[in-house]
C-alpha positions in Angstrom: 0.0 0.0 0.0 1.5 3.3 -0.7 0.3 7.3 1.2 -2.9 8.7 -1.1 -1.8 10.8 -3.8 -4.0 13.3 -2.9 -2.8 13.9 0.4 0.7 13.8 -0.9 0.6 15.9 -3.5 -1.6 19.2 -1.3 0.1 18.7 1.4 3.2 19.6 -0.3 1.6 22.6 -1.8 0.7 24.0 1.5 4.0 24.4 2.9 4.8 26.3 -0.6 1.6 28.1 -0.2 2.9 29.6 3.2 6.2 29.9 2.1 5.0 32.8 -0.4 2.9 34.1 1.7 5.9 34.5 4.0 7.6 36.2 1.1 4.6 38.1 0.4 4.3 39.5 3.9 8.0 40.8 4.1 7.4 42.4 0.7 8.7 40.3 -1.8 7.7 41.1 -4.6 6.2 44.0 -3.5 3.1 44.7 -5.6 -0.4 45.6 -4.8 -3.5 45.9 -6.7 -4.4 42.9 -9.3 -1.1 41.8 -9.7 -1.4 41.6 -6.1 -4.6 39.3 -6.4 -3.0 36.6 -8.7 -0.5 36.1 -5.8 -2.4 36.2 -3.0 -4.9 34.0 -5.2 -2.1 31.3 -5.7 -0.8 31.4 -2.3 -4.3 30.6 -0.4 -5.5 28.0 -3.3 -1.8 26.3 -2.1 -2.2 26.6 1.9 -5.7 25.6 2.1 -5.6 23.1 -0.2 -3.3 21.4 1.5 -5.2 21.7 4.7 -8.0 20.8 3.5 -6.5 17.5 2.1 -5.4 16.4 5.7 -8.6 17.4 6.9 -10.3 15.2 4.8 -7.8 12.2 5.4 -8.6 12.0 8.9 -10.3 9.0 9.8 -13.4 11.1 11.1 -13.2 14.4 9.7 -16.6 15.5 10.9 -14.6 15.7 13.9 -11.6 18.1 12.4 -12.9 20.7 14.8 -11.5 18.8 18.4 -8.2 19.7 16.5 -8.2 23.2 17.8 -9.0 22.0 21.7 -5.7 20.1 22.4 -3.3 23.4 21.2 -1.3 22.9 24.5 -0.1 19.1 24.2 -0.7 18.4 20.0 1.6 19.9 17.3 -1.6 19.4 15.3 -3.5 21.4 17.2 -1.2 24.4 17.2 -0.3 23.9 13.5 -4.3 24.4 13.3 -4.6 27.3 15.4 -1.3 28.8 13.9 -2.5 28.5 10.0 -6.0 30.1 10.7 -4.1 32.9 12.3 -1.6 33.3 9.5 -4.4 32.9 7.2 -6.7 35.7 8.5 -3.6 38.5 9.1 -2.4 38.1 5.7 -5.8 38.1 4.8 -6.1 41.9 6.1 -2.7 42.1 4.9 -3.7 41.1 1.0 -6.5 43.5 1.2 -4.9 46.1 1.6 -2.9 45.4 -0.7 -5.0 44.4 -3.2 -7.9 47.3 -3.2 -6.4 50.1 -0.6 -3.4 50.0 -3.1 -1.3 49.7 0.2 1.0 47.4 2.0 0.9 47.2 6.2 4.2 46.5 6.6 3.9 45.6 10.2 0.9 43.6 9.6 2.4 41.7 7.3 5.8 40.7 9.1 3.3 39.4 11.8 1.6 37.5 9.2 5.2 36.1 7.6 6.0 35.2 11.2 3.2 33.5 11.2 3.6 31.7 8.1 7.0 30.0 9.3 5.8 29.2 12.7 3.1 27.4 11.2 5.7 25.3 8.5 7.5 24.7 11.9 4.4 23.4 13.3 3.5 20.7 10.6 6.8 19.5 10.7 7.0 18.3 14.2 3.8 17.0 13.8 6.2 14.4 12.2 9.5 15.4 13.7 7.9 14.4 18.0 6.7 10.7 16.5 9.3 8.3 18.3 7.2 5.8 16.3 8.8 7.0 13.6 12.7 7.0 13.9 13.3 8.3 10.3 11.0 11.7 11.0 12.2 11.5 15.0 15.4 13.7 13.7 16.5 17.0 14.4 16.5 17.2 10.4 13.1 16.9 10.2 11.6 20.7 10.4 14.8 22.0 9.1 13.8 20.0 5.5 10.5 20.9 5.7 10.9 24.7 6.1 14.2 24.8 4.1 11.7 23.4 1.5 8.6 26.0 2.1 11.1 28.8 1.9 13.1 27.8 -1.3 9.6 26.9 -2.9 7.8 30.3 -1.7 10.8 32.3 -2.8 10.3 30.5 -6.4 6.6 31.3 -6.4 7.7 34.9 -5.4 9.8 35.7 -8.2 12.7 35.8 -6.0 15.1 34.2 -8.7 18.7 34.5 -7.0 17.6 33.9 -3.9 15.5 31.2 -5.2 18.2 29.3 -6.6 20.7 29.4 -3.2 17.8 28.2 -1.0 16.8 25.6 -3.4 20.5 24.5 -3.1 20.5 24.7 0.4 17.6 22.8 0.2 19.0 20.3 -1.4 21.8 19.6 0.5 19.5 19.4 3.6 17.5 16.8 1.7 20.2 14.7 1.2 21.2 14.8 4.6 17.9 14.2 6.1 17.8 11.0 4.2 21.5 9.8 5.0 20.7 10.5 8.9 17.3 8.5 8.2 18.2 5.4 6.4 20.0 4.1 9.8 17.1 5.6 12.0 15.6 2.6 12.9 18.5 0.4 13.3 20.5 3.2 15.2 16.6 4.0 17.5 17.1 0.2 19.5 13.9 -0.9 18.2 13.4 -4.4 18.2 10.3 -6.9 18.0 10.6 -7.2 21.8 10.5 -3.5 22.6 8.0 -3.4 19.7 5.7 -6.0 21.6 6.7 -4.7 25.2 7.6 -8.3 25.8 11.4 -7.0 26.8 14.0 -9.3 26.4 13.6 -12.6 28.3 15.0 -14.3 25.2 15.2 -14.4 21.9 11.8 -12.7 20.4 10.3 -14.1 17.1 7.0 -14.0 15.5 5.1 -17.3 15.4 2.9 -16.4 12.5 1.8 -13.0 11.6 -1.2 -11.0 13.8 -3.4 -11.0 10.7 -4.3 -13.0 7.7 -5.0 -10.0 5.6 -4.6 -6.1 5.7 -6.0 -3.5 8.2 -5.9 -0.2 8.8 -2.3 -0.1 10.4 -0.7 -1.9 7.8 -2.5 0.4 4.8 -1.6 3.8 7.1 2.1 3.0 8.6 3.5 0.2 6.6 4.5 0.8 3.0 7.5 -0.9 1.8 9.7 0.3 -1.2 12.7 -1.3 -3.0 16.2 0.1 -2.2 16.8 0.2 -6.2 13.4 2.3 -6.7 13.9 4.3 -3.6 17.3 5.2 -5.5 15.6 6.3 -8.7 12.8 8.0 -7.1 15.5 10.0 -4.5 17.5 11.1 -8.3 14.5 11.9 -9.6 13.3 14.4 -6.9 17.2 15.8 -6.6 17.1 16.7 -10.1 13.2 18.0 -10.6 13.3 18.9 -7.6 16.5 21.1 -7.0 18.9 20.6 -9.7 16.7 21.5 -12.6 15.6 24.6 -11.3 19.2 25.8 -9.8 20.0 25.4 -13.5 17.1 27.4 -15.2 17.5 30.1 -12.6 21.0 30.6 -12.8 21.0 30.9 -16.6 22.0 34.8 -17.8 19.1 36.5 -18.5 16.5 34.0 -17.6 13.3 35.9 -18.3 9.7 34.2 -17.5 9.4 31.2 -18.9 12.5 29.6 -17.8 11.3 30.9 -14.1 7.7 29.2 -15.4 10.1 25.8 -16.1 11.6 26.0 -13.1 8.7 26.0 -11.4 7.3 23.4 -13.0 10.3 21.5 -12.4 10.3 21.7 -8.6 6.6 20.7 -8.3 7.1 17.7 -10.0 10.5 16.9 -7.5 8.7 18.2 -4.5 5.9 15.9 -5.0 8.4 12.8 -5.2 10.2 14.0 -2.5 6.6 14.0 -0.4 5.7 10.6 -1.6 8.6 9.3 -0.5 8.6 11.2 3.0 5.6 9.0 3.0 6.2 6.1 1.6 10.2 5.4 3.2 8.8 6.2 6.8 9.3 2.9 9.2 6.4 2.8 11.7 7.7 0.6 14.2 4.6 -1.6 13.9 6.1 -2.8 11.1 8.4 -5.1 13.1 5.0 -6.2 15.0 3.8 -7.4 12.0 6.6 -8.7 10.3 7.0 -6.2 7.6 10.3 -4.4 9.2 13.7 -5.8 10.7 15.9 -3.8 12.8 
C-alpha cells in the first residue's frame, strides 16, 4: 500500500503556499492591486488546499474541529490554530494590498511570522513521533521549512535567492535521508520492545497477527525497494532542486525559464513527499513482520 496521492501531492503545496505568503508578507515582490490578487490567489489555493486535504484524510473528519481544543499538548493542534491565524492576518494584509493599493508592513511581518511558525508546526507533527525513527530527527523541520522557503521564494519571483535556498535545500534533503536510512537500526527498536515483551530471550513472530490487511498496515507500513527508492531520490534531486538551480541561474532567464523552473520543482517536491511518505518505518512494522531492525 502506498500514502494517497491526494494527500501527498496538497500537502506539499501548502508548505509552498505559506512559504510565499511569507515572502509576500515581508514584501517580496512588493506589488499591490491585481497583480497583487493573482498572488495572493495562488498562495491561499496552495495553503488551504493542503489543509483541506489532511482534513479530509482524517479517519473522522466531521470531527476536524476537536483539532483546535488540544493546542497545549498536539503539534496538530497548534499547526491548526497557527494557519488560521496566519491565514486571517495576511488576509487583512492582502487586502490592503490588493484594493487600498497599500502594504501594512507591520501587519504583514506578523503574518510572515506566522507563516513560518506554522511550517514549523506541521513539521514536528512528524518530527515528536518516536514511532517513527526516520522523521524523529532534528533534520526533520529544518527539510520541511528549508523546502517552504526555497519553494515560496520561487513562487515569489525571488530568482537569486531562489536558486541558493533551493541549493540549500538540497543539500538538507540529502542529509535528512542519509541520517534517516539508519534511524531505525540506530533508534534500538526491536520486536521485543515493539511488543513490550522485553527481552527474556530471543523474540520471534510465530505467525503473523493477521491473515489480511487493516488499517495499520495500509496507514504505517509501505515498503519500497532500495533500487526504486534510488531512482525516485534522483529523480526528486534533479526535478526537484537541480533543474531549477540550473534554469534560474541561466544569464538573462526571463519568465518562462522561471515558469520551467517551477514546474520542475513541483514535479521533484511531489516525489520528494511521496517518498517522506512512503520510506517512513512505523515501528509496527516489526509487530507485523513487515520491518527488521
Amino acid at each position: 500500500m502506498h500514502p494517497a496521492p491526494s494527500v501527498i501531492i496538497f500537502t506539499s503545496f501548502s508548505g509552498v503556499g505559506f512559504g510565499l505568503l511569507l515572502f509576500l508578507g515581508l514584501g517580496f515582490p512588493p506589488v499591490t492591486g491585481w497583480v497583487a490578487f493573482v498572488f495572493y490567489a495562488i498562495a491561499y489555493a496552495l495553503a488551504v488546499g493542503g489543509l483541506l486535504a489532511s482534513t479530509f484524510h482524517l479517519g473522522n473528519p466531521q470531527r476536524a474541529l476537536r483539532a483546535f481544543t488540544q493546542w497545549k499538548t498536539s503539534w496538530l493542534s497548534r499547526e491548526a490554530w497557527l494557519s488560521v491565524m496566519a491565514l486571517l492576518v495576511m488576509a487583512v494584509y492582502a487586502f490592503c494590498a490588493v484594493f487600498l493599493d497599500t502594504r501594512l508592513t507591520v501587519i504583514g511581518w506578523i503574518g510572515a511570522a506566522l507563516s513560518l511558525l506554522t511550517v514549523y508546526s506541521t513539521s514536528m507533527i512528524y518530527g515528536q513521533l518516536k514511532t517513527v525513527p526516520r522523521w524523529n530527527q532534528p533534520l526533520t523541520p529544518v527539510h520541511l521549512l528549508t523546502l517552504s522557503i526555497a519553494g515560496g521564494a520561487l513562487l515569489a519571483g525571488q530568482m537569486t535567492a531562489a536558486a541558493a535556498l533551493l541549493a540549500l535545500a538540497a543539500a538538507v534533503q540529502v542529509a535528512h535521508w542519509q541520517v534517516g536510512d539508519s534511524a531505525l537500526r540506530e533508534s534500538g527498536t526491536n520486536l521485543a520492545t515493539a511488543t513490550g515483551l522485553g527481552t527474556p530471550g530471543s523474540i520471534r513472530a510465530f505467525e503473523p497477527p493477521h491473515t489480511g490487511t487493516n488499517y495499520l498496515l495500509k496507514e504505517f507500513v509501505h515498503v519500497v525497494g532500495r533500487k526504486h527508492s534510488r531512482k525516485l531520490r534522483m529523480i526528486a534531486l534533479t526535478l526537484g532542486y537541480g533543474l531549477p538551480v540550473v534554469l534560474l541561474i541561466i544569464p538573462g532567464a526571463g519568465h518562462v525559464l522561471g515558469l520551467l523552473a517551477v514546474i520542475s520543482h513541483v514535479a521533484g517536491l511531489v516525489t520528494s513527499r511521496w517518498l517522506f511518505f512512503a520510506e517512513a518505518e512505523h515501528v509496527v512494522g516489526l509487530y507485523y513482520g513487515k520491518r527488521s531492525a
